[in-house]
C-alpha positions in Angstrom: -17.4 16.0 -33.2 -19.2 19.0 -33.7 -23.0 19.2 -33.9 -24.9 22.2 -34.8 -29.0 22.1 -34.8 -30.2 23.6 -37.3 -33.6 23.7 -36.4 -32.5 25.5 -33.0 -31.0 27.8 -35.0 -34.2 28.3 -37.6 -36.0 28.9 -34.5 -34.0 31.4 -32.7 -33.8 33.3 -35.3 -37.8 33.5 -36.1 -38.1 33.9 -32.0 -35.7 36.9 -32.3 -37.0 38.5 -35.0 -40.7 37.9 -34.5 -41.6 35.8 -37.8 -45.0 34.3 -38.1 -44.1 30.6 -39.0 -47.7 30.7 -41.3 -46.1 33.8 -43.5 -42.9 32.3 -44.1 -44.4 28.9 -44.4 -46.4 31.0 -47.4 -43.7 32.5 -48.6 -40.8 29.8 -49.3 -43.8 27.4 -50.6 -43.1 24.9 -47.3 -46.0 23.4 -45.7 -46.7 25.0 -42.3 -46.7 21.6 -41.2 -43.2 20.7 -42.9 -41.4 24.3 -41.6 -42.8 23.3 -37.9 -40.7 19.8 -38.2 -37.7 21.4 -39.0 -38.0 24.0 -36.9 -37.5 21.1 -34.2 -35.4 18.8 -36.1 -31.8 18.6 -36.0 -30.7 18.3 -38.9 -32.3 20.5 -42.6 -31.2 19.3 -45.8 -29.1 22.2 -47.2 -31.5 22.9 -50.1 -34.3 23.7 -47.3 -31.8 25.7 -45.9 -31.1 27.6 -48.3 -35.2 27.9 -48.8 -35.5 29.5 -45.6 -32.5 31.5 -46.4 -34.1 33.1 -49.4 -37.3 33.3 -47.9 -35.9 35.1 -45.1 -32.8 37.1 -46.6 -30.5 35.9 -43.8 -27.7 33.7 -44.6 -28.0 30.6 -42.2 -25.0 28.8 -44.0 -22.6 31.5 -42.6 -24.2 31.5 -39.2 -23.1 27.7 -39.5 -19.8 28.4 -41.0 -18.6 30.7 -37.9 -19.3 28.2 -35.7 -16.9 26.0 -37.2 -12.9 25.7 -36.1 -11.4 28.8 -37.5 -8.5 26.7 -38.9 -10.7 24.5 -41.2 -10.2 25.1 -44.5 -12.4 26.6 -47.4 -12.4 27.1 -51.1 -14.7 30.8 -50.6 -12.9 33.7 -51.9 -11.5 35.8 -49.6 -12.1 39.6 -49.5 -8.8 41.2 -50.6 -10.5 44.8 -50.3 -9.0 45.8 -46.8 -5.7 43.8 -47.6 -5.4 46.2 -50.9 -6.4 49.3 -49.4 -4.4 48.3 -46.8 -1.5 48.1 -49.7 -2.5 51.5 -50.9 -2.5 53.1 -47.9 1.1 52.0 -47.1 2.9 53.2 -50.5 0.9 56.8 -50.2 2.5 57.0 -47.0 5.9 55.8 -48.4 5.5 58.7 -50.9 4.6 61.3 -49.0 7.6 60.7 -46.6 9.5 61.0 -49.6 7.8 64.2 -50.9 8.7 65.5 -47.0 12.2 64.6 -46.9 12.6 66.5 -50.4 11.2 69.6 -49.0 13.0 69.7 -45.7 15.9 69.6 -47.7 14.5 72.3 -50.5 13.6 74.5 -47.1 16.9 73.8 -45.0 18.5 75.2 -48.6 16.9 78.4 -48.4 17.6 78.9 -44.8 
């Protein structure tokens, strides 16, 4: 079974980047008290999570998600944008082999 703490993770992350638990307590509208219990708790209901997420413009849901088994299966879209360029890429070159083979033989002609 795998068990991630979420509240080791919230606090790694404010250690490592320096955050004053008072300002982000302020600025996601959690009680310095209540962001001080889940900062030890293991387990954050996913709405808080995603409080602290916003309040801190770092995405704590994929820091979770990459820690899970690779072959575990989602319904996020994946990001076609390398596979297409990818694509792209391949039938330029595929053209411009052609293009080359057509004046090798246009040269070798005039030789």
């Amino acid at each position: 079974m795998i068990t991630i703490k979420t509240g080791e993770l919230l606090s790694a992350y404010c250690d490592r980047e320096r955050i004053f638990k008072s300002g982000l307590a302020r600025k996601t509208g959690i009680g310095y008290q209540s962001l001080l219990k889940y900062l030890k708790s293991e387990n954050i209901s996913v709405n808080t999570l995603l409080k602290l997420s916003e309040g801190l413009e770092h995405n704590f849901l994929m820091d979770i998600a990459v820690k899970l088994p690779k072959n575990y299966s989602t319904d996020a879209p994946t990001d076609q944008t390398a596979a297409d360029k990818i694509q792209a890429l391949e039938r330029k070159i595929e053209l411009l082999e052609a293009e080359k083979q057509v004046l090798l033989q246009v040269l070798g002609a005039k030789g």
